[in-house]
C-alpha positions in Angstrom: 46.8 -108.7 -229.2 45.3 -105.1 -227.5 45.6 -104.8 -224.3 42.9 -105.4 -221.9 42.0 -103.4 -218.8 39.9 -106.2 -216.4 39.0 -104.8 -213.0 39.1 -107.5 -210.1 37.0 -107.7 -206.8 38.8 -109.1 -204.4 37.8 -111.0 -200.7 40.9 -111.8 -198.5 41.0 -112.5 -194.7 43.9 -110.3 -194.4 44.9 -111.5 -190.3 48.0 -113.6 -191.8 49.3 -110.7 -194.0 51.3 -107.5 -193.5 49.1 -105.4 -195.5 48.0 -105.0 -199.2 50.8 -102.9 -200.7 54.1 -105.4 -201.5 56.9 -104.3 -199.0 60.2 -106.0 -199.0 60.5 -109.4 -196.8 56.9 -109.2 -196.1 54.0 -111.3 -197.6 51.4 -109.1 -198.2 48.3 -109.2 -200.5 49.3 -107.6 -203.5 52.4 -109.9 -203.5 50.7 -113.0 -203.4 48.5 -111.9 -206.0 51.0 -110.9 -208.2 52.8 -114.3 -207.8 49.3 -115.9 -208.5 49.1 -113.4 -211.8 52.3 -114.1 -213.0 52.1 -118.3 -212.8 48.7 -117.5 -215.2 49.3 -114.5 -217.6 53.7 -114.1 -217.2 56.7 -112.7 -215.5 55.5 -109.0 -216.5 52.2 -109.3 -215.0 51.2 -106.7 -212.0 47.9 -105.5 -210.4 47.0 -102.1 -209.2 44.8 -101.9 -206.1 42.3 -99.3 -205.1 42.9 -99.4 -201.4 46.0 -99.5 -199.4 44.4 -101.9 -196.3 46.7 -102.2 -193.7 48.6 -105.4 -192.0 45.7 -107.6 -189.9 42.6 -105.8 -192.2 40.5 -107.6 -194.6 38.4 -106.9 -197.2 35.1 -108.2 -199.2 35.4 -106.0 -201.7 39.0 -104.5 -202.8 39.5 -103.8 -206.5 42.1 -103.9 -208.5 43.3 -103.7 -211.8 45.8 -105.5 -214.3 46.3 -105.1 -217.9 46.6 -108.2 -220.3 46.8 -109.2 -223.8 45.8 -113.0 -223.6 43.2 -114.5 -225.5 41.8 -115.8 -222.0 37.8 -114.9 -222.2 37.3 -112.5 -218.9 34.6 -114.2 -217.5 37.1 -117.5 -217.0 39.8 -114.9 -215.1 38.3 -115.1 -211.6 38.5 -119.0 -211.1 42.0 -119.2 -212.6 43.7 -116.5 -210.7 41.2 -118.0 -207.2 42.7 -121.4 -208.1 46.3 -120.1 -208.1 45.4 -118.5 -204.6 45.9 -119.4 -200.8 42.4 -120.1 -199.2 42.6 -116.7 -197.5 41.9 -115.0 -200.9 39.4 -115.4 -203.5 38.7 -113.1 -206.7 35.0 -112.4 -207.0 34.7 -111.4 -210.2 36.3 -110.0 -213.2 35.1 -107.6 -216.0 36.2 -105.3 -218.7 36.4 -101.6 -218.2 37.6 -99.0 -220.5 41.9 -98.3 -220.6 41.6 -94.7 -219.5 39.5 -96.2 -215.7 41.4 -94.9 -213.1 41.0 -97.4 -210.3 42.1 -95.3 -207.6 41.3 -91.8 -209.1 37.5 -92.7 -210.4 36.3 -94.0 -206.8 32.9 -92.9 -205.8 32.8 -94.2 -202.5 34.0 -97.1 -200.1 32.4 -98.7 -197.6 34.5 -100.0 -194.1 33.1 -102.1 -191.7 34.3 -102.3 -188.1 33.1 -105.1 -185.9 33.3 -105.2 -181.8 32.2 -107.8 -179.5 30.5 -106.7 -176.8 30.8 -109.6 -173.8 32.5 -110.9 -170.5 33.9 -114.1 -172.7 36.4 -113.5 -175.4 34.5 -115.3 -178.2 38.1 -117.2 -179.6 36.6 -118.2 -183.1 36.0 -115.3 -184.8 39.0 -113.3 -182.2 40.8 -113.1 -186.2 37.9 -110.1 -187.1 36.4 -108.5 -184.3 37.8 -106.7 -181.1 36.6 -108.2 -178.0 35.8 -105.0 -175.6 34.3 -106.6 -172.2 32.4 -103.3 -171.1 28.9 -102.9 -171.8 29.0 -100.0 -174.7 25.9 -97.4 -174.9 25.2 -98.4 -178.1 22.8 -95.0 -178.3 25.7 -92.2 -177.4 27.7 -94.3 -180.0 25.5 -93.4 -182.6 25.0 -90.3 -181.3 28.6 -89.4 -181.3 28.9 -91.2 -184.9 26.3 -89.2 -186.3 28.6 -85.5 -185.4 31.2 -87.3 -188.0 28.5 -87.5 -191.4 29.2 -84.9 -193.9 32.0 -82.9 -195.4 34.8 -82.2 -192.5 38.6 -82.3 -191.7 39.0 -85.1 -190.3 42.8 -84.4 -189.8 42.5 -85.3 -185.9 41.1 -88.9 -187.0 44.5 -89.3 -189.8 47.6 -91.2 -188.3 50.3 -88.9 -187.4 52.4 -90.3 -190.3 49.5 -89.0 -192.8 51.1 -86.3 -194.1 48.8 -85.4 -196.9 47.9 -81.6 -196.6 44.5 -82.4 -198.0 42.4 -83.8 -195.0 38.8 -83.3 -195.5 37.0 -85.5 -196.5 32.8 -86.5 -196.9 31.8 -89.2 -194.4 28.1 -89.8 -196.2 27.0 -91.8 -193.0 28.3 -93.6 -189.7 26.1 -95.9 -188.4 26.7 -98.4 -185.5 24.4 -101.1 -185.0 24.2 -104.4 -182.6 23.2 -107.8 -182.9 22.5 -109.9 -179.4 24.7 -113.2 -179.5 23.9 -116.1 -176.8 26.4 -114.4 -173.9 26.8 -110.7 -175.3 26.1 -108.4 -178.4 27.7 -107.9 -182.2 28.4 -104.3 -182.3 28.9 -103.2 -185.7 30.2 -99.4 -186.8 29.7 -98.5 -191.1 31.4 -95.8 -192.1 30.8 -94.4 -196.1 33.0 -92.1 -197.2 34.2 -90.3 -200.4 37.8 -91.8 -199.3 39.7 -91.7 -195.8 42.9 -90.9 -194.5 45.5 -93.1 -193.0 43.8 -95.1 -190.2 41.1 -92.7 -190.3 38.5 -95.7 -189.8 40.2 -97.4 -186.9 40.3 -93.9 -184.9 37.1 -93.2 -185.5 36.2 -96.1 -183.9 38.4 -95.7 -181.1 36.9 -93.1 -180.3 33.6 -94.2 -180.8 34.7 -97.2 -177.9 35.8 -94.0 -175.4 32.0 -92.8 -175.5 30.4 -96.1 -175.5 32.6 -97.3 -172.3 31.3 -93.3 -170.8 34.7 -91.6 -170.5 34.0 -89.1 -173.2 30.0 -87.7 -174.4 29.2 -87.2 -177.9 29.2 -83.7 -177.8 33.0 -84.6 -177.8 33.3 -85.1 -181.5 33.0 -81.5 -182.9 36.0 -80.6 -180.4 37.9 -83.4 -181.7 37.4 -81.9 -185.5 37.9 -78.7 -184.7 41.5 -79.7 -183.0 43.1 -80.7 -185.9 45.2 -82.7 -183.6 45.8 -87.0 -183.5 46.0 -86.3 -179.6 42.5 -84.8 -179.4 40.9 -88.1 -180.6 40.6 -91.7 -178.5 43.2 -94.5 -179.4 43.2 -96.5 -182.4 40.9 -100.1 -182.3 43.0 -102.9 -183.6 43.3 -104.0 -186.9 41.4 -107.2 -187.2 38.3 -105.7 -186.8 38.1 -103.9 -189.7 36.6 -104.8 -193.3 36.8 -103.0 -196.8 33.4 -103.9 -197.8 33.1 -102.8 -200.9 33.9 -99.6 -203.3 31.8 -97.8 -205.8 33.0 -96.1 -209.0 
């Protein structure tokens, strides 16, 4: 039979798992999902991934892509590679696309979501995907400061110092951080859309974000931090579990 190019969405709770990309004596996502793959299509079966998410993230909507030549109809492919899955992962759909779609190489945009709880009381069931900070954020010089990072900028002082890529600009096309009241505190969510980001770019930006919020730092800050070109110039990096790939555009 031809091959096939099917592109996957993909939803995993990725606080159990060391990261997307397979790494040896680790279970990560792209090695359970290859397991999964090769139990339904064979021992030569592989998937590509769009995003590199990194150990404790999660995503609602990663992509990624694997070629076949089974007579197995596409629209049947999402329940029997979800029913060869833990309950941590789930494919949302599958569809066709052409064999020259690039799935890393044709993205548009992605979407990250960052989520903080704002309270005095740790809120222990949902602990997995948020960051509990107790101070009370100033949710307006948070957005504020979030707005200085929209548009096309280096954003090498927001790249982990092992990013070594010489390219570091990138297009932020907004950063917006909102909050939701909950019974004893506040949801604070930060969305960032971007053209792509660097190594732990997301998690530093939200770091910092936290240092203006909790007053150490005002947003007139962020254009100094850009301008250094330095890791050190920016606030610490928020933890992992807070962070979602929402979804990607192509």
């Amino acid at each position: 039979m031809a091959l096939r190019n099917i592109k996957l969405t993909i939803a995993y709770d990725g606080s159990e798992y060391h990261g997307w990309q397979i790494q040896p004596g680790c279970v990560t996502i792209q090695g359970v999902l290859t397991e999964a793959l090769r139990d339904l299509l064979g021992p030569r079966a592989r998937i590509c991934g769009a995003s590199r998410t990194d150990a404790g993230v999660s995503a609602l909507g990663q992509v990624g892509l694997i070629q076949i030549d089974t007579p197995i109809p596409t629209e049947n492919f999402a329940k029997a590679i979800t029913d060869r899955l833990p309950e941590s992962m789930a494919i949302v759909k599958a569809e066709d696309v052409p064999m020259g779609f690039d799935v890393i190489g044709d993205v548009n945009r992605k979407l990250y979501r960052y989520t903080i709880y704002c309270g005095p009381v740790r809120p222990v069931l949902d602990m997995r995907h948020c960051w509990h900070v107790a101070a009370d954020l100033d949710i307006q010089a948070m957005s504020e400061a979030a707005g200085r990072l929209v548009g096309k900028k280096d954003f090498k002082s927001f790249a982990a110092a092992a990013d070594h890529r010489e390219d570091s600009v990138r297009t932020v096309f907004r950063c917006d951080v909102t909050e939701v009241p909950a019974e004893e505190g506040r949801w604070i969510y930060v969305d960032a859309e971007g053209s792509g980001f660097l190594y732990n770019m997301v998690r530093n930006i939200v770091g910092t974000l936290v240092e203006v919020g909790i007053g150490r730092w005002q947003p007139e800050k962020i254009p100094e931090i850009l301008e250094a070109r330095d890791r050190k110039a920016a606030g610490p990096i928020a933890p992992p579990n807070g962070l979602c790939l929402m979804w990607i555009k192509y």
